[in-house]
N, C-alpha and C positions, 0 to 999 in steps of 0.2 A: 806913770808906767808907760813906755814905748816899745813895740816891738824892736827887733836890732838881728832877727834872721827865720825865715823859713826854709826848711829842711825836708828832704826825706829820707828815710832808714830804712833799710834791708835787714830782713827776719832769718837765720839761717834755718835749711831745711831740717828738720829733725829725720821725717819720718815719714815716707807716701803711704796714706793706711789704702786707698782702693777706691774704684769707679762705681757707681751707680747710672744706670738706667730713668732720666728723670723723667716722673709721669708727664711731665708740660712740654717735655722735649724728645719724642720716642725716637730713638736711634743712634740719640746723643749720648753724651757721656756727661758727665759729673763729679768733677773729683774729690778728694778729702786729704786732708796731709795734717798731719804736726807740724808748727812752727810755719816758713814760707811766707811771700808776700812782705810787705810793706807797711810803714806808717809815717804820718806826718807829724814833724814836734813845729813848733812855735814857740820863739824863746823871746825876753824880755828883760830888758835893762836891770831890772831887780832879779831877775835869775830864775823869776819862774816859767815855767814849761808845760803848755797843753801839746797834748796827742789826739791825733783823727787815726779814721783810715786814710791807707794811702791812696794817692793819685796818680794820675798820671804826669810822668816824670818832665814832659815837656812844659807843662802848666807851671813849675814850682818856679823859676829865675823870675818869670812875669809876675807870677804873685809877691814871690820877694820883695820885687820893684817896687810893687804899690802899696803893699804893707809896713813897709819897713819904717820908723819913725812915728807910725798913727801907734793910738791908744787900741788897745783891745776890746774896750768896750764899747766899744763902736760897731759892734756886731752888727748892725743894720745894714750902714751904711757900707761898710768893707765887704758885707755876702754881694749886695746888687751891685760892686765892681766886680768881683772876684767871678761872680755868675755870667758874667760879659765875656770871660776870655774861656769860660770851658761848656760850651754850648753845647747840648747831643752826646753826652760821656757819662753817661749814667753809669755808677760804678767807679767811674775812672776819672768823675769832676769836683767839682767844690766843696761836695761833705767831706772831704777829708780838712779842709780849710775850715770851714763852718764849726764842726765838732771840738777840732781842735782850740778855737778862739773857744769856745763854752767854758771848755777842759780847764782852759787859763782863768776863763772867768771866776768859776767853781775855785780855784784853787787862789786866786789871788781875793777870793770872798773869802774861805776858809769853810767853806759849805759844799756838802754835797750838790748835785745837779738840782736833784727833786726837791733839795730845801729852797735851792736858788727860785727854782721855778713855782716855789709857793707850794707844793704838794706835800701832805702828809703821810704818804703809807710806806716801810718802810719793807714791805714784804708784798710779792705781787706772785698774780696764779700763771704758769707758762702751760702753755697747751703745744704736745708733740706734735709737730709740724710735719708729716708723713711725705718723704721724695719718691721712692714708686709706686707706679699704679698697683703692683704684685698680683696676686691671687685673693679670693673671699675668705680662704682657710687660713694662708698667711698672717693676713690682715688681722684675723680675729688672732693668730696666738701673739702676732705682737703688741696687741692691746690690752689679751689678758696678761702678758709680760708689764708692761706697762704701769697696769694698775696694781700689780702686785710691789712694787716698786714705787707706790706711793702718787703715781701722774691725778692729774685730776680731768684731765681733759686731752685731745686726739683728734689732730685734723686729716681725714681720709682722701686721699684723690680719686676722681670719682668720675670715668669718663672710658670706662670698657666698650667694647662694641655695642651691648647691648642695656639696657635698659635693668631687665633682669639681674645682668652680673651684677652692677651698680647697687641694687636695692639688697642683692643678697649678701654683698660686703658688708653695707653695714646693718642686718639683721645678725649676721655672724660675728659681728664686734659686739654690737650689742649686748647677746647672747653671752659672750665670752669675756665683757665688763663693762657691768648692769651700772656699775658707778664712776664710769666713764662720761663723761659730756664729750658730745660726737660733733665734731664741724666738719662740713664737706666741702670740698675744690673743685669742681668742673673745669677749670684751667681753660676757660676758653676766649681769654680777654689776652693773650700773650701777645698777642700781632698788633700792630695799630692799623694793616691793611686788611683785605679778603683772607689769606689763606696763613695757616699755621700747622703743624706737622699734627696729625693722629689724629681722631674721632672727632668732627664736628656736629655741633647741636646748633636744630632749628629752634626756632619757638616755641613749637609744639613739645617736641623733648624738653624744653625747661620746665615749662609750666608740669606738664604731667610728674616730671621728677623733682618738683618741688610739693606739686602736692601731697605725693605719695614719703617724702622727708620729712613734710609737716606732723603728717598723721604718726611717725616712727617717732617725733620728737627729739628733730636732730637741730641743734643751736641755730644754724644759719648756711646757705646753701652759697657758696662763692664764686662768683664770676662764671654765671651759664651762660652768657651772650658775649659777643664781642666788644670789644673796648668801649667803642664810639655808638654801640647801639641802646643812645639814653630813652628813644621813646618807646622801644619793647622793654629796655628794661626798667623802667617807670611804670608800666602796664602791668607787669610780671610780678613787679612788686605790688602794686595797688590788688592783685587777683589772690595774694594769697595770704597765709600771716606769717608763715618763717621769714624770718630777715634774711634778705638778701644782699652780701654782701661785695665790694672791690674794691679798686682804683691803686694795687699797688703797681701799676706800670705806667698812670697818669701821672704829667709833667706840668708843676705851676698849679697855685693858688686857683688862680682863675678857672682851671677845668675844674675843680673841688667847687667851686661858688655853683658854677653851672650844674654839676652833679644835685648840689642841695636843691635847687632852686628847680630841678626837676623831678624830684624826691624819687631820684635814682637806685640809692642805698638805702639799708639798714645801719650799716655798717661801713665806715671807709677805712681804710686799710692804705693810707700811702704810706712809703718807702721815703726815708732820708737821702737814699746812695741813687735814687733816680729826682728826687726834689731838692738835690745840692744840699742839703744840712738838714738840721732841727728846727734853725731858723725857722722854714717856711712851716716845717710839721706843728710848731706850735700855733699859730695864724690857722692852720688846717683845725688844729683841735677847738680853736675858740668858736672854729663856725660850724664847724659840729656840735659842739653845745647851745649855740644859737639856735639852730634846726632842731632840738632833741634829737639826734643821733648820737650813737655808739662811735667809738674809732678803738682799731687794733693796727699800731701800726704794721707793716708787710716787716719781712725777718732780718733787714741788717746788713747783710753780709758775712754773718758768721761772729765776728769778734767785737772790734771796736765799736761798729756801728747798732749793735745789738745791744752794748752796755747803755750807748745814748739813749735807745727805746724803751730799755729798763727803763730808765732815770724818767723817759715819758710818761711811759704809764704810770707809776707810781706817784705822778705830781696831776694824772688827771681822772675827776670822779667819775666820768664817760668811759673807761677804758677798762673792761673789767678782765683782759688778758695781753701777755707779753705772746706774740708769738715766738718758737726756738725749733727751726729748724733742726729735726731731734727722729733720725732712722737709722738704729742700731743694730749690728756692730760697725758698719763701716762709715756710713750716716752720723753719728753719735756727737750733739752739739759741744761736749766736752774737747772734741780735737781743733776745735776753732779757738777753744778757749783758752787751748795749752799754751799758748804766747804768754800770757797774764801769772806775774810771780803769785798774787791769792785770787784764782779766779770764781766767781758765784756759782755755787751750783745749786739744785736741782733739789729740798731735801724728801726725808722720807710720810712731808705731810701733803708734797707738790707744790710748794712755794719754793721760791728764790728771792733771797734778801737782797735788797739793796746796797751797794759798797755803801760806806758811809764817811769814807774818808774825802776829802775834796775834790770836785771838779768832776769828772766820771768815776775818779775811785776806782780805778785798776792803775797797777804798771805793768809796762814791756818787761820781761825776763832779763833782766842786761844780760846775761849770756846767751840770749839769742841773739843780738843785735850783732850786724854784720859792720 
């Protein structure tokens, strides 16, 4: 089997559902749509076809080039070329190429992702990934919405002016769905520099707002300090027992070794569409399990790259939640999903099945494809 073209494909717009207010970005916007966007296929002398998310469009002729004639299973070796020409494009570099080659893998095996990757579970728990900061009252009716609905779990952003609002959000979630599992966002790793837009936390506010989580029995409290501050938040983590979790905006293997080795995390949380593929996220999981740590990968991108995290977590016994970007009605992970002719959803026990057909096990809608 030889590749013989790499591609990219235009999504037609169906439908703009509306902007959000993201709690990690006060003043920004957020959008949501049916259909839109991009994807990448990879096609092969036998006529099979993996799909990623798309890239950016300048990256695809170069990849062509160097792709074109290699075997597919060469995934290795093809990520660390391919990672050479889209350097700094998180979002917009190699995991559309990376997922893609998997896509083919899985399907030219005749196996799903998770089987390829040796994992047994065929069904995984997603926890609603909450995009604004809102209100304490909000918050609580959208959680008892939520749980009414079957969710099992709820990640709250967590970084008001004050201290108080934060604590009273989630005693008013709490309050309002007792059978809820609560994680919390601090959002305060988003910059790699000094400054980032809204509410910064010292030290002091971590720690106090960790303790007082602990004590509420909220799963794990995410990203209080900023990116690069490993020896507070090594410290922060040693002072208290909620796991403290992050790293989905850290780039490369090597800052994840560094993280373990400074027993930084509870919890790692990288991202595909800023670590080039799965590639590297499985490498990440192994040394997570080496360390005894948890890992939840970060949410995706919405579509394709969120099917691949599926496919993760369900092939790793460290990983006991899919995150899904999931703030209803305009928020609502289902509008990511609309591209996909049978996409996974959500049921009414708070699991989401795994495709089970080959390779990620979703397709593009062909009548969306432009």
């Amino acid at each position: 089997m030889r590749i013989t073209h790499v591609r990219q494909r235009q999504i037609r717009l169906v439908e703009e559902i509306g902007e959000l207010e993201p709690a990690w970005d006060p003043g920004g916007r957020f959008g949501f749509r049916r259909g839109a966007g991009s994807f990448v296929e990879i096609e092969t002398d036998e006529g099979v076809v993996g799909i990623g998310p798309g890239t950016n469009p300048a990256l695809i002729d170069r990849v062509e080039s160097k792709l074109v004639g290699r075997d597919p299973f060469e995934v290795e070796r093809i990520q660390d070329e391919v990672c050479q020409q889209a350097r700094g494009l998180p979002y917009q570099g190699a995991a559309g190429i990376d997922i893609a080659l998997w896509d083919l893998i899985g399907k030219a095996s005749g196996q799903p992702l998770y089987k390829v990757w040796g994992g047994g579970d065929d069904r995984v728990i997603p926890y609603a990934s909450m995009v604004l900061l809102s209100t304490p009252e909000e918050r609580a009716a959208m959680a008892a919405k939520l749980q009414g609905e079957g969710w099992r779990a709820i990640k709250l952003r967590l970084h008001h002016q004050t201290m108080r609002e934060d604590l009273d959000t989630v005693a008013r979630v709490q309050a309002a769905a007792p059978d809820l599992t609560v994680m919390v966002d601090a959002n305060q790793a988003q910059s790699a520099h000094g400054w980032q837009p809204g509410v910064r936390w010292d030290y002091r506010r971590a720690l106090e707002t960790a303790r007082e989580l602990e004590a509420m029995g909220v799963y794990w409290l995410e990203e209080p300090l900023p990116r690069y501050a490993y020896d507070d938040l090594a410290r922060l983590s040693d002072s208290v027992a909620i796991p403290i979790a992050g790293g989905e905006n850290n780039n490369g293997v090597h800052e994840f070794v560094e993280m373990l080795r400074r027993d930084v995390y509870g919890f790692l949380q990288p991202e595909s569409m800023v670590n080039s593929g799965v590639t590297a996220l499985r490498k990440i999981g192994v040394l997570a399990e080496a360390f005894g740590k948890q890992i939840v990968p970060h949410h995706g991108g919405g579509n394709l790259g969120v099917i691949a995290h599926l496919h993760l977590v369900a092939s790793w016994p460290h990983a006991p939640y899919l995150e899904l970007l999931h703030d209803p009605p305009v928020g609502d992970y289902a509008h990511g999903f609309s591209i996909f002719t049978e996409a996974p959803v959500v049921d009414g026990e708070g699991m989401m099945a795994v495709p089970q057909k080959p390779g990620l096990g979703v397709e593009i809608d062909p009548e969306l494809v432009i």
